[in-house]
C-alpha positions in Angstrom: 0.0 0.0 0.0 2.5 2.3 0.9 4.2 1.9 -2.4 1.3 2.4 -4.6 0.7 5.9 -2.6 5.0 7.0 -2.8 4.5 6.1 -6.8 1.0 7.8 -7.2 3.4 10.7 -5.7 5.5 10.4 -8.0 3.6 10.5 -10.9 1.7 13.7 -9.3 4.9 15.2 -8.4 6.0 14.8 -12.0 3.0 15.6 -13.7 1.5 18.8 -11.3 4.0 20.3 -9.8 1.8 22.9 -8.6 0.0 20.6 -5.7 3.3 18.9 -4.7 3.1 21.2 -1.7 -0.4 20.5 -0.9 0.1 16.3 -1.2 3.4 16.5 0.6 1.6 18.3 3.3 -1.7 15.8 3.3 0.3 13.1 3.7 2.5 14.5 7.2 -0.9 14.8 8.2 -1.7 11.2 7.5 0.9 9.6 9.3 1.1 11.8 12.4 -2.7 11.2 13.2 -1.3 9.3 16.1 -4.2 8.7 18.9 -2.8 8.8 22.4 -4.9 7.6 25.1 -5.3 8.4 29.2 -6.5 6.2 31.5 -6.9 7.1 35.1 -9.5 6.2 38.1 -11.0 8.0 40.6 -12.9 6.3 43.8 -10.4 3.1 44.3 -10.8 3.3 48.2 -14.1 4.3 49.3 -16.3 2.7 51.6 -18.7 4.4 50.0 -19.8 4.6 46.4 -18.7 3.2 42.7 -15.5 3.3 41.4 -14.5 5.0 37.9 -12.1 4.5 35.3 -11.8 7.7 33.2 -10.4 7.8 29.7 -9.3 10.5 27.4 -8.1 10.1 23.5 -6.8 12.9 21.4 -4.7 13.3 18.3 -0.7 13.4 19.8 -0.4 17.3 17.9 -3.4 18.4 19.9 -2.4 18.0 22.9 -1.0 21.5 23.8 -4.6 22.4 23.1 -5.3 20.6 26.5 -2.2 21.7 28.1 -3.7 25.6 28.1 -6.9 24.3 29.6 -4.9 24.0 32.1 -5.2 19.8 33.3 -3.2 18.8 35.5 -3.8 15.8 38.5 -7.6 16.4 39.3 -6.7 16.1 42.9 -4.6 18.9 42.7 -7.5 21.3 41.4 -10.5 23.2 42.8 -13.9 21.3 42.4 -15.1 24.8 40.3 -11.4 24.2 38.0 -11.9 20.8 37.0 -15.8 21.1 36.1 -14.9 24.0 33.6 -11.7 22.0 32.1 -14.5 18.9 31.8 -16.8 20.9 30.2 -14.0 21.6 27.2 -12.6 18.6 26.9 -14.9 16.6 24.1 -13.6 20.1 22.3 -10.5 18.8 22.1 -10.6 14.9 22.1 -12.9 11.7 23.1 -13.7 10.8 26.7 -14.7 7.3 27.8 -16.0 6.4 31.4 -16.8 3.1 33.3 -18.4 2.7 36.5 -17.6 -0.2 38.8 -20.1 -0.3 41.0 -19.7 -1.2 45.0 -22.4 -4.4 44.7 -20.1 -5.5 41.5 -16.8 -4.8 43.6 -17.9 -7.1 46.7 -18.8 -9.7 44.2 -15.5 -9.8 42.0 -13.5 -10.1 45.0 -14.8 -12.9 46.0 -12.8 -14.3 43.0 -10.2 -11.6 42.0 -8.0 -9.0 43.7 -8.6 -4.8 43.5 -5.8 -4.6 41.3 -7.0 -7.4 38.9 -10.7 -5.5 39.3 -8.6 -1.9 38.1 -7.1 -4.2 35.4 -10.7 -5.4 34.1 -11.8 -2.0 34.5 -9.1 -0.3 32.9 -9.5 -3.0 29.8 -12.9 -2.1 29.3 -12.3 1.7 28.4 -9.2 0.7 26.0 -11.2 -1.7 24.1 -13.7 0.4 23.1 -10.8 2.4 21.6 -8.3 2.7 18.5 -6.0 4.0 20.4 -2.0 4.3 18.4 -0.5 4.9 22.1 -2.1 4.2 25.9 -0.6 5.8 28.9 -2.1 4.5 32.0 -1.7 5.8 35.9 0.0 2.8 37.3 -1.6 1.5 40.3 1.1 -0.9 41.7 4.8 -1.3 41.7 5.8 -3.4 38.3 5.0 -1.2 35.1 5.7 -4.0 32.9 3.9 -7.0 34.8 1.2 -4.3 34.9 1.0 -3.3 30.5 1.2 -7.4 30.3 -1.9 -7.9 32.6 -3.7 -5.2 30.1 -2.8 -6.6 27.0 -3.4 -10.5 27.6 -7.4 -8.8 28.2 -6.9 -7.0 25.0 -8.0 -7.6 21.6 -5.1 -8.5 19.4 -5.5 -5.4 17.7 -3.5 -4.0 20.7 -0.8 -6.6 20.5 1.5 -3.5 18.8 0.0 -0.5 20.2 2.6 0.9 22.6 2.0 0.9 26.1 3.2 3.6 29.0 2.8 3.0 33.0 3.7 5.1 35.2 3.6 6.5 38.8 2.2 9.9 38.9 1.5 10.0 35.1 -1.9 12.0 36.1 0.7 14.9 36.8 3.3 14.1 33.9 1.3 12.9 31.0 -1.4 16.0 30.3 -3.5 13.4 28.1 -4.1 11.3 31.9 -4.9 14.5 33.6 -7.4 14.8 31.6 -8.4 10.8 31.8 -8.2 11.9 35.8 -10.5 14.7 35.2 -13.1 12.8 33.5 -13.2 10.3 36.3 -12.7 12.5 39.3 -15.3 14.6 37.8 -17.8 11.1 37.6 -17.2 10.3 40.3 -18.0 13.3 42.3 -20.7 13.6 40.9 -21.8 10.3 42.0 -20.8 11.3 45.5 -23.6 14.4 45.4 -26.5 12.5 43.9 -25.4 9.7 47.0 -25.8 12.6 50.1 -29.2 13.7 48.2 -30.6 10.6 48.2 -29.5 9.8 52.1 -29.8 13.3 53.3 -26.5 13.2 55.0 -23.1 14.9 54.2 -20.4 12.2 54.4 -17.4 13.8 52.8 -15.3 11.8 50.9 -17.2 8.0 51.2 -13.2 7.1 52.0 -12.9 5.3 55.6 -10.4 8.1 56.9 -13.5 10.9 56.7 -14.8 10.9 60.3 -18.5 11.7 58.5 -18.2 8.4 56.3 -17.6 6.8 59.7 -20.5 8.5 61.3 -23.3 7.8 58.4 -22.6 4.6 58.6 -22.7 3.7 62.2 -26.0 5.8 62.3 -27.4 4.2 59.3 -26.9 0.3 60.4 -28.5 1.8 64.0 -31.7 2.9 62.4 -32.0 0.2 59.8 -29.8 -2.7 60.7 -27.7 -3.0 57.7 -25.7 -0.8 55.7 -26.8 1.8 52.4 -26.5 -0.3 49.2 -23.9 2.0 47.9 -21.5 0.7 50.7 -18.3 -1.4 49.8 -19.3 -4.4 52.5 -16.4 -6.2 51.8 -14.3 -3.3 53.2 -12.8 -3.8 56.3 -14.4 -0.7 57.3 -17.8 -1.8 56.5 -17.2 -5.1 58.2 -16.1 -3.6 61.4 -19.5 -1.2 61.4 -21.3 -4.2 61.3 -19.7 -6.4 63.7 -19.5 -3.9 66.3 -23.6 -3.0 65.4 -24.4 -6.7 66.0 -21.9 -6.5 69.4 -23.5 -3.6 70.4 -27.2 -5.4 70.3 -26.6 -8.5 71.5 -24.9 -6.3 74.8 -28.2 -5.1 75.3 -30.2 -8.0 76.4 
């Protein structure tokens, strides 16, 4: 194929001199389309709440466009920030989200690990892509144990795509900032519609946030079990319970 296109070229080069510049520049074009593609997740630790795996693809010459937007790690920006860089992005590139819901967490650890969940996870948002290049936040210590575990869930399609990993890439790579955005973003939002629906502010849903802790102490005490939203196979979750059930059987 690529051949048949350098002697059609030639033949145009030869014949019209006058477009040379124009083909020359068509085809630069063509081969630097490069898609690079951002994966990051939001919502890994909760008690509370799904997790998300964000995803962001742009052309590799556009992303400078992103770059003045301004992304960077989505933790490190205001809540007002990130919303208006969200709002832009599909200006700029494609975003793709999945939701990993707490009932669907408790039940795939039955059988798998949180990292092998991520892994799923992550897998679902690449293969719904044609991505030239992936660059993925890595979530544990071995970046190349960690591409292989992606790619043997792949389609073969992505057996030559090139793979990045890396610690922090949410603050390095501006193309998993925004991947961060788009699931911080999801997932906060999830997090609002959750203490609408309960009445109750419980910060973060993470098991460090004293009003997690609270909610869910006073919620097993009026109903006797815990919010459906709730991770129970968090220790966190189990504790609540166990101490609920202590706590009752005390009083007889």
């Amino acid at each position: 194929m690529l051949s048949k296109s350098i002697v059609l070229f030639s033949t145009i080069k030869t014949e019209f001199p006058e477009i040379e510049l124009y083909i020359l520049g068509e085809i630069s074009n063509l081969y630097s389309m490069a898609k690079v593609l951002g994966i990051d997740e939001a919502g890994r630790g909760p008690v509370i709440g799904s997790m998300f795996i964000g995803g962001f693809m742009i052309d590799e010459e556009r992303i400078d466009e992103i770059e003045e937007l301004g992304v960077k790690d989505s933790k490190k920006l205001s809540g007002k920030k990130r919303e208006s860089i969200r709002d832009q992005l599909e200006e700029h590139g494609e975003a793709f989200l999945k939701e990993v819901k707490a009932e669907e967490i408790d039940e795939l650890r039955n059988v798998m690990s949180l990292n092998e969940i991520e892994v799923k996870a992550f897998t679902d948002v690449i293969g719904r892509t044609d991505a030239d290049k992936v660059i993925v936040d890595l979530p544990e210590p071995n970046a190349e144990r960690f591409i292989n575990k992606l790619k043997d869930q792949l389609p073969e399609r992505f057996a030559d795509v090139d793979f990045v990993a890396e610690h922090g890439a949410d603050d390095t790579f501006p193309v998993v900032s925004a991947a961060s955005i788009v699931a911080k973003s999801a997932r906060e939002s999830h997090v609002d519609d959750l203490k609408k629906k309960y009445g109750y502010d419980f910060a973060s849903g993470y098991p460090h946030d004293k009003p997690t802790i609270s909610f869910l102490e006073k919620y097993v005490e009026e109903k006797g079990e815990l919010p459906k939203e709730t991770r129970k196979s968090w220790s966190t979750a189990e504790r609540i319970l166990k101490e609920a059930s202590q706590k009752d059987l005390g009083s007889f």
